[in-house]
BALOBA-1460 file (C-alpha; in Angstrom, 3 decimals):
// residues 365
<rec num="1" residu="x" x="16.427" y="-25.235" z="21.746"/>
<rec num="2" residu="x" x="15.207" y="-23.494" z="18.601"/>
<rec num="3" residu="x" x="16.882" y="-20.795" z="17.721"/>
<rec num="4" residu="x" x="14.411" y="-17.616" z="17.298"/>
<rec num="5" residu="x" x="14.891" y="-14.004" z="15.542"/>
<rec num="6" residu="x" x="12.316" y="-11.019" z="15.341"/>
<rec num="7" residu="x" x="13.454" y="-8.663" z="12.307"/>
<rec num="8" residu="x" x="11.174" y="-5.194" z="12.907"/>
<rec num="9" residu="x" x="11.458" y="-2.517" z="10.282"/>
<rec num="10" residu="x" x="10.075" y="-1.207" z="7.094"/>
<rec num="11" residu="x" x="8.002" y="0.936" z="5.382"/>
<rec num="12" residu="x" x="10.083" y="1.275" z="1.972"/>
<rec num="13" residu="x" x="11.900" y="-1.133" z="0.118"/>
<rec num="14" residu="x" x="15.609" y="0.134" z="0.832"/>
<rec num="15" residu="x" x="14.744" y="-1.297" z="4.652"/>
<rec num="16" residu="x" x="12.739" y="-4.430" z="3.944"/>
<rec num="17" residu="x" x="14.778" y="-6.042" z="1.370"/>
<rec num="18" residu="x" x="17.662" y="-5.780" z="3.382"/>
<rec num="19" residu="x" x="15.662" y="-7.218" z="5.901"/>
<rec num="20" residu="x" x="14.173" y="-9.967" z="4.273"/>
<rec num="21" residu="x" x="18.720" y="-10.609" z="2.899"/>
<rec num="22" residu="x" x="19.423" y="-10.748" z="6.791"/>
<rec num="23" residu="x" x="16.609" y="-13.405" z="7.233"/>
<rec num="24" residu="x" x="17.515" y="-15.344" z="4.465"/>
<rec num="25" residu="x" x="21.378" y="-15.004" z="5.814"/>
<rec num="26" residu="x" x="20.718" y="-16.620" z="8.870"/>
<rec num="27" residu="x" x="17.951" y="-19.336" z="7.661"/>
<rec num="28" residu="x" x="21.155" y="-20.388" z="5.586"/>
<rec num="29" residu="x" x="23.157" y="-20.695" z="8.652"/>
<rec num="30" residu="x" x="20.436" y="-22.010" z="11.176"/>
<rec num="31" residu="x" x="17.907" y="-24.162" z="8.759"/>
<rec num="32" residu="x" x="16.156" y="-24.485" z="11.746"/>
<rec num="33" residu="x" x="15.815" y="-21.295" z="13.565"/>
<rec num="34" residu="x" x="12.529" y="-19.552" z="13.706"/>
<rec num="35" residu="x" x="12.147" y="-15.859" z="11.657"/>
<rec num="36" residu="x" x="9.419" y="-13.562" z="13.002"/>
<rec num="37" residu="x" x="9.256" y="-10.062" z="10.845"/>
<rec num="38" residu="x" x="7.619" y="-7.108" z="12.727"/>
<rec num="39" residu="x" x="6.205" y="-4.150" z="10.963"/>
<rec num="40" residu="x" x="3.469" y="-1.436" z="10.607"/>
<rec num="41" residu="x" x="-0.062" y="-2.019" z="9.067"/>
<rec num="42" residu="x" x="-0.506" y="-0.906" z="5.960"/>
<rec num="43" residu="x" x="2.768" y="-0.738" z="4.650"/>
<rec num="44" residu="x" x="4.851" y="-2.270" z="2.141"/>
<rec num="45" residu="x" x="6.204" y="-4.995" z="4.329"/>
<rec num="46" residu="x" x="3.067" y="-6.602" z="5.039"/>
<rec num="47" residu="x" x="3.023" y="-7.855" z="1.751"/>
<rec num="48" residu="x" x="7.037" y="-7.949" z="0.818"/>
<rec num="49" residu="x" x="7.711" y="-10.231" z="3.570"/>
<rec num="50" residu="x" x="5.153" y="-13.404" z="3.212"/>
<rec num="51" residu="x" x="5.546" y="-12.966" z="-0.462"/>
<rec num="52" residu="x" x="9.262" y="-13.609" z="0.358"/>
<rec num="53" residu="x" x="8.126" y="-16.442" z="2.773"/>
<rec num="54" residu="x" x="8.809" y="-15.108" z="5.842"/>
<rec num="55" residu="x" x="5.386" y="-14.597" z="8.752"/>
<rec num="56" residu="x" x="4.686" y="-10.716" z="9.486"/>
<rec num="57" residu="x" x="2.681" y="-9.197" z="12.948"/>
<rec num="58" residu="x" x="1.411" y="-5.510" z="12.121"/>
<rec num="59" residu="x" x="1.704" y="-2.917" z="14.828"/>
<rec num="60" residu="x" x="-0.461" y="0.351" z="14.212"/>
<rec num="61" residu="x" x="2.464" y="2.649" z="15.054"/>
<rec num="62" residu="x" x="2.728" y="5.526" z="12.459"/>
<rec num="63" residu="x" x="5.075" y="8.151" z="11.739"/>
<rec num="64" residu="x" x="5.145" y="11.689" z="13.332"/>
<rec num="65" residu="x" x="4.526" y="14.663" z="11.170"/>
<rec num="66" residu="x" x="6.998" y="17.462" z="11.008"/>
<rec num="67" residu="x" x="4.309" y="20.259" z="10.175"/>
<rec num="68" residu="x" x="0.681" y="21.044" z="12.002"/>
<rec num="69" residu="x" x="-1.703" y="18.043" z="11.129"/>
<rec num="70" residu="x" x="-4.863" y="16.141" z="12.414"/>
<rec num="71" residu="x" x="-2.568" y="13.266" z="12.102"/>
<rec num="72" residu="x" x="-0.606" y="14.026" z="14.801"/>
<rec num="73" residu="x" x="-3.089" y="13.839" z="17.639"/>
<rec num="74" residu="x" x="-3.624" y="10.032" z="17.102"/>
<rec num="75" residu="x" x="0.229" y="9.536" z="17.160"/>
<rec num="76" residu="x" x="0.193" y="8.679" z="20.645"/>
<rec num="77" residu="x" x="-2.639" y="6.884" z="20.689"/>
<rec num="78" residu="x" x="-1.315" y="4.509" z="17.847"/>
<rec num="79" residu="x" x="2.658" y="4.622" z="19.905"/>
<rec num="80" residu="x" x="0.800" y="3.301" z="22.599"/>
<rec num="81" residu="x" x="-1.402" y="0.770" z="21.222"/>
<rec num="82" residu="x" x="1.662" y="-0.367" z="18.924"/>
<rec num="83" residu="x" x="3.970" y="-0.665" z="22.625"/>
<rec num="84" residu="x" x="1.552" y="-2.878" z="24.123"/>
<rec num="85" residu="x" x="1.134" y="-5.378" z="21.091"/>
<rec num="86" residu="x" x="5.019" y="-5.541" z="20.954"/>
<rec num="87" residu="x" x="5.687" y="-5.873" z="24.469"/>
<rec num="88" residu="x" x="3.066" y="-8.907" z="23.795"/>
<rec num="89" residu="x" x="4.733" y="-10.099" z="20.602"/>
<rec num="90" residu="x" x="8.274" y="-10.303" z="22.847"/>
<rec num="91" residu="x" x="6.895" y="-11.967" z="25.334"/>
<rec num="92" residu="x" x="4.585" y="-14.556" z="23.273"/>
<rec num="93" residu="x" x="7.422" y="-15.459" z="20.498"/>
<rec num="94" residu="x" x="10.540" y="-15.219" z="22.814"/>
<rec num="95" residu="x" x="13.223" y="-14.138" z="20.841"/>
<rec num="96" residu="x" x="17.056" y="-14.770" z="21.043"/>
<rec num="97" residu="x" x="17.832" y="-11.274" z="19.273"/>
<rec num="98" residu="x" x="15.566" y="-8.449" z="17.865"/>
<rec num="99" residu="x" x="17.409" y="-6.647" z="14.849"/>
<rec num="100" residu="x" x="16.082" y="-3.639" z="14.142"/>
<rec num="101" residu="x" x="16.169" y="-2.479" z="9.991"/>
<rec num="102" residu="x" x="14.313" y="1.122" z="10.314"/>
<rec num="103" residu="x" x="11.051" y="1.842" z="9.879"/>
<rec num="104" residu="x" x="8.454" y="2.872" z="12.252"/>
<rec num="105" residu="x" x="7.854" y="-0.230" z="14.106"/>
<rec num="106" residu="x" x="11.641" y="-1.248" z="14.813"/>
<rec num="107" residu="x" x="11.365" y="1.806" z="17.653"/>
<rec num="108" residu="x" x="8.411" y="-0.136" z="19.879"/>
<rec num="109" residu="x" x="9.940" y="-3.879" z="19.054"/>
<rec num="110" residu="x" x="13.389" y="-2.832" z="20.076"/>
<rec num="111" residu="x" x="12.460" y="-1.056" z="22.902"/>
<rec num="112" residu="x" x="9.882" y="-3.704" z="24.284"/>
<rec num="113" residu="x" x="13.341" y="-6.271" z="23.650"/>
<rec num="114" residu="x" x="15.924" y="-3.988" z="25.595"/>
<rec num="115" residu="x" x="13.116" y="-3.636" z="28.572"/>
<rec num="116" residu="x" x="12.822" y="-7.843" z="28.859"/>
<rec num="117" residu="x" x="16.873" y="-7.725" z="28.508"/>
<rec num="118" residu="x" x="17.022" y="-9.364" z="24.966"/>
<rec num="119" residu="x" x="20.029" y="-8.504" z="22.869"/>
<rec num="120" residu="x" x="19.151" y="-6.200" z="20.379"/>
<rec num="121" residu="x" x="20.811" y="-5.005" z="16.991"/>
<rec num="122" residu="x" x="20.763" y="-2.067" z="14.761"/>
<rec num="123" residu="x" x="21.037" y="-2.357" z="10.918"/>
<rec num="124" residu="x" x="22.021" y="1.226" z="10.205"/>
<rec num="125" residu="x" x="21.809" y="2.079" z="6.673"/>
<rec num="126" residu="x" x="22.242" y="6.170" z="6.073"/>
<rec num="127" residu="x" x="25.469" y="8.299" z="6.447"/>
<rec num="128" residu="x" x="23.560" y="10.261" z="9.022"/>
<rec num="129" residu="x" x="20.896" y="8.266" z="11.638"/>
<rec num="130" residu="x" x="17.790" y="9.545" z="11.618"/>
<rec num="131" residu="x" x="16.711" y="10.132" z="15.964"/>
<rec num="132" residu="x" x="14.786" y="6.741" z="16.204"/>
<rec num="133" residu="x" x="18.108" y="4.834" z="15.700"/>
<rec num="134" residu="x" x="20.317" y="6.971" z="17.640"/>
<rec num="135" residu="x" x="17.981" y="7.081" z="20.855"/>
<rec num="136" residu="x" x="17.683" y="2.863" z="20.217"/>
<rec num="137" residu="x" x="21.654" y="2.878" z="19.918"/>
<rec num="138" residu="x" x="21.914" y="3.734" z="23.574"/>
<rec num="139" residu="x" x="20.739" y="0.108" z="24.640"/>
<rec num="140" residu="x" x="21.405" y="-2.001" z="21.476"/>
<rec num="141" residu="x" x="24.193" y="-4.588" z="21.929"/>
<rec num="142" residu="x" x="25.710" y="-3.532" z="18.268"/>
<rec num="143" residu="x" x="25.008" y="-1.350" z="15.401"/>
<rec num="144" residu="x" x="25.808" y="-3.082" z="11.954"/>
<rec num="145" residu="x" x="26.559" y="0.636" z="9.866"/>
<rec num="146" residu="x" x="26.995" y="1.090" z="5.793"/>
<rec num="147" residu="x" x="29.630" y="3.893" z="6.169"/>
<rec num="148" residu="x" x="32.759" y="4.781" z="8.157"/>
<rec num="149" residu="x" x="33.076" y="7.477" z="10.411"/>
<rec num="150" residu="x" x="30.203" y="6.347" z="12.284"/>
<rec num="151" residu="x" x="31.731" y="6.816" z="16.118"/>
<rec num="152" residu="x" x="30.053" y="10.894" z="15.346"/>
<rec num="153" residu="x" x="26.683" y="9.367" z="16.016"/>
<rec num="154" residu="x" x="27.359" y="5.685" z="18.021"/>
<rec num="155" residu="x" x="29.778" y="4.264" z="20.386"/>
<rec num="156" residu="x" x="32.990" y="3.232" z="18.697"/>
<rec num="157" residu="x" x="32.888" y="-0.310" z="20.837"/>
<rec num="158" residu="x" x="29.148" y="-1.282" z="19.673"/>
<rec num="159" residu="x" x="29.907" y="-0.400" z="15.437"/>
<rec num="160" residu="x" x="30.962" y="-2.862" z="12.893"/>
<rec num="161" residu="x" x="31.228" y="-1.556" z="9.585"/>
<rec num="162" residu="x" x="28.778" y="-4.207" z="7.481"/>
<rec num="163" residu="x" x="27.096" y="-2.651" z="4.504"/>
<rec num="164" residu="x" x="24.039" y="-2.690" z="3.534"/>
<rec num="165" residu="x" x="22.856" y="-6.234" z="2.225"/>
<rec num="166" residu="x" x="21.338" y="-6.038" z="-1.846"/>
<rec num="167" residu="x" x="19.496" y="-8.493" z="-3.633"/>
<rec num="168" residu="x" x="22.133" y="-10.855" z="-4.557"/>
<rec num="169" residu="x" x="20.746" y="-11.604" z="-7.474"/>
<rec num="170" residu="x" x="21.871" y="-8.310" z="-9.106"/>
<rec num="171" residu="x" x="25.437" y="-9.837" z="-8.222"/>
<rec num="172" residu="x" x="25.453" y="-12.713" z="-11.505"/>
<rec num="173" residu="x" x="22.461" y="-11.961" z="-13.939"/>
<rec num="174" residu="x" x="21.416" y="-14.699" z="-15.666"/>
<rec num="175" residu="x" x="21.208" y="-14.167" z="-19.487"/>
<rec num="176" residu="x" x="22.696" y="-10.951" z="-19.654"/>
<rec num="177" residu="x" x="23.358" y="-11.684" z="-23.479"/>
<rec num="178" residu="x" x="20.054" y="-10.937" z="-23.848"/>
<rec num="179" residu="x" x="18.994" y="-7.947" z="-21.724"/>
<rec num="180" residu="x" x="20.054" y="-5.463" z="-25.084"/>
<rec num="181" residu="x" x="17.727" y="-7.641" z="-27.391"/>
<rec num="182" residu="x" x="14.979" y="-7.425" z="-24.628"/>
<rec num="183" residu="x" x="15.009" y="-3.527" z="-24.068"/>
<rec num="184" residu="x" x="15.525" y="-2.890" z="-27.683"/>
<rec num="185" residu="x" x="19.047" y="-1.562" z="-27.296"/>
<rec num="186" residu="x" x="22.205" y="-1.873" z="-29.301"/>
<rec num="187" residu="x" x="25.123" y="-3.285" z="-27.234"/>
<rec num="188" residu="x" x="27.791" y="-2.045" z="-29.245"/>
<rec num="189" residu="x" x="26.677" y="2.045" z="-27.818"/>
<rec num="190" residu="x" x="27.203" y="3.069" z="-24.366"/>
<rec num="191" residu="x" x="24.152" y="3.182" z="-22.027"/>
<rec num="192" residu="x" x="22.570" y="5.474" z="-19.252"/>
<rec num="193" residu="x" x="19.995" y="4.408" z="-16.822"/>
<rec num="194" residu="x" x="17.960" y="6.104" z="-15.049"/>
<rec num="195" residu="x" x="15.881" y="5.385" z="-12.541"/>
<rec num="196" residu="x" x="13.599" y="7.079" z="-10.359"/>
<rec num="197" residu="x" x="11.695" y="4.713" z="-8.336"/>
<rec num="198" residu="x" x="8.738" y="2.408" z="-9.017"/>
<rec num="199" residu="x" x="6.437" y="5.727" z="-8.699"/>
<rec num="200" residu="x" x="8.744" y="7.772" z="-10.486"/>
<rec num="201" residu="x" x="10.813" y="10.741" z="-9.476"/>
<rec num="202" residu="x" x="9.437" y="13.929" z="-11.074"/>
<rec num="203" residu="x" x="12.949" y="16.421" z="-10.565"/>
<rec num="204" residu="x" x="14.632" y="13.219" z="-12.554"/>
<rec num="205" residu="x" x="11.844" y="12.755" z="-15.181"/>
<rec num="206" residu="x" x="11.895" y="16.384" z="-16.073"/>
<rec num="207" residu="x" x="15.834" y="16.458" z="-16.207"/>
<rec num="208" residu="x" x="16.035" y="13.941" z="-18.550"/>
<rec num="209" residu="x" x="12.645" y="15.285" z="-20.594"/>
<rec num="210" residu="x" x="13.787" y="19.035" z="-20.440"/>
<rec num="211" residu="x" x="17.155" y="18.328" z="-22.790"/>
<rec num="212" residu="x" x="15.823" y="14.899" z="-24.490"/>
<rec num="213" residu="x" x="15.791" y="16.332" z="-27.971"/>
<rec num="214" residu="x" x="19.419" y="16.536" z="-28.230"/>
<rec num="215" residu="x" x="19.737" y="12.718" z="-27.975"/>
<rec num="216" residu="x" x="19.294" y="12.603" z="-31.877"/>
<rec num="217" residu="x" x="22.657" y="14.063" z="-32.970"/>
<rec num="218" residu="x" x="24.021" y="11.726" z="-29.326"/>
<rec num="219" residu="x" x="25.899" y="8.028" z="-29.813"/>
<rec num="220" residu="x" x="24.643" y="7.347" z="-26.447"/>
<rec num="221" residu="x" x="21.416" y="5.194" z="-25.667"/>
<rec num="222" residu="x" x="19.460" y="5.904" z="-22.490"/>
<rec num="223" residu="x" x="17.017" y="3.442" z="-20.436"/>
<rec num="224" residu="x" x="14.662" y="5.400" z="-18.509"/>
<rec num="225" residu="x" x="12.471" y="3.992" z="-15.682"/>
<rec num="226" residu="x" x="10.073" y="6.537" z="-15.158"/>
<rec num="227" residu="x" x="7.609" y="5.241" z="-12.889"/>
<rec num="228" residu="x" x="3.959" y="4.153" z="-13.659"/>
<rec num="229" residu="x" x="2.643" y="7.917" z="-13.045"/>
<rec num="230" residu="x" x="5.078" y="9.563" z="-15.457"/>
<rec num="231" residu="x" x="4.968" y="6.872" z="-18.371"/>
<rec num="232" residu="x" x="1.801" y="8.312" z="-20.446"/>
<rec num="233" residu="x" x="3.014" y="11.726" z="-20.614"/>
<rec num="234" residu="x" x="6.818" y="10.680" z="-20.839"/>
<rec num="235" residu="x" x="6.166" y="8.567" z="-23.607"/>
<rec num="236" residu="x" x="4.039" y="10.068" z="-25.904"/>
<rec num="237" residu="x" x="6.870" y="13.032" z="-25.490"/>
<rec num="238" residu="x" x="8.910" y="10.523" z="-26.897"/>
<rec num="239" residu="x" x="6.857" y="9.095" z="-29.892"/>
<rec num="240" residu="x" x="6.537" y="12.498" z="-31.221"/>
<rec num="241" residu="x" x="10.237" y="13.143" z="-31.150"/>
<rec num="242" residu="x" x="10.817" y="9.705" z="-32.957"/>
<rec num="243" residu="x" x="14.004" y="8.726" z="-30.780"/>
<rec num="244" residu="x" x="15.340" y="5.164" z="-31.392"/>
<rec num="245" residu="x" x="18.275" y="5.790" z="-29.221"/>
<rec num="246" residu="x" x="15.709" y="6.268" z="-25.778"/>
<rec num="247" residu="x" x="13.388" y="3.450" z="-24.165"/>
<rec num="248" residu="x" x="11.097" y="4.013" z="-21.415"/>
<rec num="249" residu="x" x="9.335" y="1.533" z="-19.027"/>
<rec num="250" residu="x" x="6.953" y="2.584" z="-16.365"/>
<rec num="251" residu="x" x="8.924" y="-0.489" z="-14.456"/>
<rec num="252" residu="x" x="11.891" y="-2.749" z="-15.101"/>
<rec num="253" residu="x" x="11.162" y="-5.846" z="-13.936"/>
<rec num="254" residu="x" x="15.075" y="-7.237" z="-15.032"/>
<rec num="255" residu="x" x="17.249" y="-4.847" z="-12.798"/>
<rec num="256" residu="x" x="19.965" y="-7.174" z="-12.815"/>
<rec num="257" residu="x" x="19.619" y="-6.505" z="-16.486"/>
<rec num="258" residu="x" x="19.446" y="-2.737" z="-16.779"/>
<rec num="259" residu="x" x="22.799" y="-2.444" z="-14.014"/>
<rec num="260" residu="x" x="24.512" y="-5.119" z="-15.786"/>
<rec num="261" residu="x" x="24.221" y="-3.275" z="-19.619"/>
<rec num="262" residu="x" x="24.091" y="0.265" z="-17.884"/>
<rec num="263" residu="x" x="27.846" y="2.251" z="-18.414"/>
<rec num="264" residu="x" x="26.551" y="5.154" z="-16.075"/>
<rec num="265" residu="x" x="23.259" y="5.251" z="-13.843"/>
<rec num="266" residu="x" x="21.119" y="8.363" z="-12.814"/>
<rec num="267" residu="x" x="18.946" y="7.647" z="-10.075"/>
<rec num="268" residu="x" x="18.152" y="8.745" z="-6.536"/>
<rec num="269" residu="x" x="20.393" y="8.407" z="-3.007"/>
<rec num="270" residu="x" x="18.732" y="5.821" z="-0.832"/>
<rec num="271" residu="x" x="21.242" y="3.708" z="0.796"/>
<rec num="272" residu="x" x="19.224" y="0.325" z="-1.159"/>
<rec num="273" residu="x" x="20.566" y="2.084" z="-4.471"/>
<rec num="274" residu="x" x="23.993" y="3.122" z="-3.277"/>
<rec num="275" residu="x" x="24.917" y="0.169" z="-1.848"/>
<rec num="276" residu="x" x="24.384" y="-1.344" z="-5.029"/>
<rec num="277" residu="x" x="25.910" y="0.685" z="-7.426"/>
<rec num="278" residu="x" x="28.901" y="0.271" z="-4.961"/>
<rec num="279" residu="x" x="28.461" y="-3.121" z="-5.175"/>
<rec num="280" residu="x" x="28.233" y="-3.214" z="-9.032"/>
<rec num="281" residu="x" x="30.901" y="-0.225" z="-9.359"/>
<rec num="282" residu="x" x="28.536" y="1.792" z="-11.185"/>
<rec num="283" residu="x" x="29.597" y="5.437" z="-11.954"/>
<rec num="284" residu="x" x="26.406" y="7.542" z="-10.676"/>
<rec num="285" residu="x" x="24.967" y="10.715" z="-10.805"/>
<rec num="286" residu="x" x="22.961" y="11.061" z="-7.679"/>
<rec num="287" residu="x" x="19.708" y="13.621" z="-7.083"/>
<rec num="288" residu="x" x="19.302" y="12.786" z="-3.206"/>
<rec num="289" residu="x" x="15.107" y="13.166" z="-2.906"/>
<rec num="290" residu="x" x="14.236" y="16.422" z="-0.672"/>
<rec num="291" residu="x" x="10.952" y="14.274" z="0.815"/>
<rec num="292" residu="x" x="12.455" y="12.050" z="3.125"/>
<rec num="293" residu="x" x="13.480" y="12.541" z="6.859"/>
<rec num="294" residu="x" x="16.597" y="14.645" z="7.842"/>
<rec num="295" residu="x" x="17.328" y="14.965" z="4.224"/>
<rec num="296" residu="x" x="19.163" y="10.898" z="4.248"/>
<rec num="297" residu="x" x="19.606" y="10.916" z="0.799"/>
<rec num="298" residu="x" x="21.769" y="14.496" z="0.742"/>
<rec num="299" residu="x" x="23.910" y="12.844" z="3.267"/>
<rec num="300" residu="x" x="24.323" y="9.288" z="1.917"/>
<rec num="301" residu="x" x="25.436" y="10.797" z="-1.865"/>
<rec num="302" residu="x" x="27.994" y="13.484" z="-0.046"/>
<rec num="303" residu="x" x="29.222" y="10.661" z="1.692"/>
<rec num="304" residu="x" x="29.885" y="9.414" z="-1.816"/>
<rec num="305" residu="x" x="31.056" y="12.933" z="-3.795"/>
<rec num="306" residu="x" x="33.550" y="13.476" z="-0.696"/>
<rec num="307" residu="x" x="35.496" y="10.296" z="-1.609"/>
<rec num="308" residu="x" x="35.248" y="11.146" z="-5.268"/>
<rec num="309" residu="x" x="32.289" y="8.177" z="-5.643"/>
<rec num="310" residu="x" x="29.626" y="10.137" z="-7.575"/>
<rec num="311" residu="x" x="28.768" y="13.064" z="-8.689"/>
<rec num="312" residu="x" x="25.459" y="15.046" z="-6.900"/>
<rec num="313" residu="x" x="23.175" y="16.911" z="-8.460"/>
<rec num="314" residu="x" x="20.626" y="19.175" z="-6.297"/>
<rec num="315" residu="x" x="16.975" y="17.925" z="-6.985"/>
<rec num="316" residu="x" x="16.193" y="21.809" z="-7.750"/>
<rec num="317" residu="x" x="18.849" y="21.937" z="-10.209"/>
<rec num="318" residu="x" x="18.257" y="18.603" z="-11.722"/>
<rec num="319" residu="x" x="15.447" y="19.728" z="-14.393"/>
<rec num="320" residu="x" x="17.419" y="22.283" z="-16.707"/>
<rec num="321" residu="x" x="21.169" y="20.555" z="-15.760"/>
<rec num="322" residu="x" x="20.461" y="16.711" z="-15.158"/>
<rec num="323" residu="x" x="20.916" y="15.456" z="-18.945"/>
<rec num="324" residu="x" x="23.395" y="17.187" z="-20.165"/>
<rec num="325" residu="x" x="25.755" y="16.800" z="-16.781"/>
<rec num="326" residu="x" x="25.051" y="13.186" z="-17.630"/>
<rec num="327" residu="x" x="26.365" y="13.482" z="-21.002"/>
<rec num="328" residu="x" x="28.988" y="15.440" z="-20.080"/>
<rec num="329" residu="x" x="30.181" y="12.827" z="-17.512"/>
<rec num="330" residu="x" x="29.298" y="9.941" z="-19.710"/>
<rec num="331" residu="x" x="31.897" y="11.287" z="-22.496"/>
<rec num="332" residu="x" x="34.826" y="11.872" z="-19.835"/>
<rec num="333" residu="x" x="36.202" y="7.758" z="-19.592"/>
<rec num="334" residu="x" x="38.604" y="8.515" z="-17.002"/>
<rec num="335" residu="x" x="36.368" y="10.699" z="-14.525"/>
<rec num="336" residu="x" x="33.838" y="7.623" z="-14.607"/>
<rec num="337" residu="x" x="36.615" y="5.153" z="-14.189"/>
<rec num="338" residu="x" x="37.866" y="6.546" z="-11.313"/>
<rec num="339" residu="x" x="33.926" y="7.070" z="-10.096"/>
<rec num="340" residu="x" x="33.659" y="3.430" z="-10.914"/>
<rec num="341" residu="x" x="36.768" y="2.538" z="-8.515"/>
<rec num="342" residu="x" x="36.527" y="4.792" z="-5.698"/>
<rec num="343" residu="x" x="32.756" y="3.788" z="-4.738"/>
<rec num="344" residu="x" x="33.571" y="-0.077" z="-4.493"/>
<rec num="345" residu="x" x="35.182" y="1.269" z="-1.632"/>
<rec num="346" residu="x" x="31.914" y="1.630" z="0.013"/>
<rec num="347" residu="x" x="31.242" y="-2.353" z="-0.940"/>
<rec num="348" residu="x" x="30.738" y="-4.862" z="1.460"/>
<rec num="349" residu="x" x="29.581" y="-8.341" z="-0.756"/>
<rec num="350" residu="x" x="29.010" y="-9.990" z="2.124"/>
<rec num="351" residu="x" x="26.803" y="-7.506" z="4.432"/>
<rec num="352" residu="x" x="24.031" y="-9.867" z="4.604"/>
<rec num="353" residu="x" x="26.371" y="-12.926" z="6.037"/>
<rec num="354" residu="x" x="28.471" y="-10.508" z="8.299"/>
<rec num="355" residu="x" x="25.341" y="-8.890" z="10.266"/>
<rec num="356" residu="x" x="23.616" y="-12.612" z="10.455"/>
<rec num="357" residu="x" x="27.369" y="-13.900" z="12.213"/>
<rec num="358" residu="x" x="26.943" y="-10.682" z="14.446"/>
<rec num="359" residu="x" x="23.289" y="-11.722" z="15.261"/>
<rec num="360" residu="x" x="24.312" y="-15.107" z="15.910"/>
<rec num="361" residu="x" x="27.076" y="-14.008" z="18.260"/>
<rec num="362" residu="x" x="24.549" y="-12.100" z="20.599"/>
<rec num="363" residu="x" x="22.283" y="-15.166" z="20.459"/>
<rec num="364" residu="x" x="25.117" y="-17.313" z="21.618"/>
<rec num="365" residu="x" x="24.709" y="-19.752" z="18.525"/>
């Protein structure tokens, strides 16, 4: 008997690389078990996932808009549409276990699982569930969660506290000796990076832009993703200003780089991120994004500040106090060691193994 696992989820890259970690998790413990990723058309996962090796099925589900839109009226028609094709997709691959990352198609997939009596689990990655999840919790057979205290929103009997799987490469960077020579930095000065996304994040851009002229009298360096629709504008600011101790990139390609030189980081709340600055004990100065659903990022970094794990700053605020807070905390070596030891706490190294032995217990492998 082959062992077989659907994975449905997506949409953004803090749920399918976690996803495609899981997959890879238990291909390493079952060489021969069969991986079948579920997602929605048009997203990023339906070219994330083969790229990563794994087959993909798109369902036409789509997300539900929180204001008045045309959108909306072919919501139902898509739910439907995308209910059928997964009740077909369950009954055409036959699955052991469904796991369900987030992302609009996990809802249909899990619930097309539950209704055939396939074991299904949860890969909860916020501090606060958005209502897909919690309404899926009610017939999953466990919920693999990121952060304690959990029981508010699950049943205490179906949680087991995981983390969120990273991209293990981030873990050991190879040549790290040569990630200051690459970016044109001097290893002998303390770094900030910031990072905003691959599109950018315009409260973070203008937070570090707003204040950037008093980096010349600073013995700090800062390495500044800014996203591919900031870059032009962000960096002929910074030609005309002449600053050595600043580089922008529209993209950095070498992550494992930038964390492994970076002293502090400045960079949104998605649980992707946080989980690996907890990982990499990264002191952090968090500006939680306003556009996403229930306001997840808000609740993942107070998750963190509560603890004493990072320090929050309201995207609002961020573009006339971002910089200089970052300074500020940059020059204070105990504040960001203890920042730097308190969110490890929220580490789990081996998320990725843990929720693939939890799958493999349901599947009875």
């Amino acid at each position: 008997m082959t062992p077989k696992f659907i994975i449905s989820g997506g949409g953004t890259g803090g749920h399918i690389f976690p996803a495609i970690s899981i997959a890879d998790a238990l291909r390493g413990a079952l060489p021969h078990c069969e991986i079948l990723f579920v997602g929605a058309l048009g997203r990023m996962e339906m070219e994330k996932v083969p790229a990563a090796g794994y087959p993909i099925v798109g369902l036409p589900v789509a997300g539900f808009q929180r204001r008045l839109t045309w959108k909306n009226v072919t919501f139902f028609f898509k739910l439907a549409a995308s209910m059928l094709k997964a009740r077909k997709v369950i009954r055409t691959f036959q699955p052991h276990v469904v796991i369900g990352v987030g992302g609009y198609a996990s809802g249909p997939v899990l619930r097309a699982a539950a209704s055939r009596g396939i074991p299904t689990l949860l890969q909860e990655q916020n501090s606060f569930p958005g209502v897909t999840n919690r309404l899926l919790a009610k017939k999953a057979a466990a919920i693999c969660v990121a952060y304690p205290d959990m029981e508010r929103f699950f049943p205490s009997e179906k949680i087991f506290f995981t983390g969120n799987p990273i991209r293990s490469h981030l873990l050991n960077p190879i040549g790290l000796s040569e990630a200051h020579a690459a970016f044109g930095l001097k290893a002998d000065m303390k770094t900030i990076l910031v990072v905003g996304g691959s599109l950018g994040a315009g409260s973070v851009n203008k937070g570090i832009l707003n204040g950037i002229a008093r980096m010349k009298n600073e013995p700090v360096q800062i390495l500044w993703q800014t996203g591919k629709n900031y870059y032009e504008k962000i960096g002929g600011a910074l030609e005309s200003l002449a600053l050595e101790n600043v580089r922008a990139l529209p993209f950095i390609q070498r992550m494992d780089w930038a964390y492994g030189l970076a002293d502090m980081v400045v960079s949104r709340a998605g649980a992707g991120t946080i989980s690996e600055l907890a990982l990499l004990g990264k002191a952090s100065v968090l500006v939680p994004s306003p556009n996403v659903s229930e306001d997840h990022q808000t609740k993942n970094a107070m998750a963190l500040v509560s603890k004493e794990a990072a320090v929050l700053v309201r995207d609002v605020e961020a573009p006339d106090v971002l910089l200089a807070m970052a300074l500020e905390l940059l020059a204070d070596d105990e504040r960001c060691r203890r920042l730097s030891e308190n969110i490890r706490h929220f580490a789990r190294p081996n998320a990725d193994k843990d929720i693939a032995q939890r799958v493999l217990e349901l599947g009875g492998f």
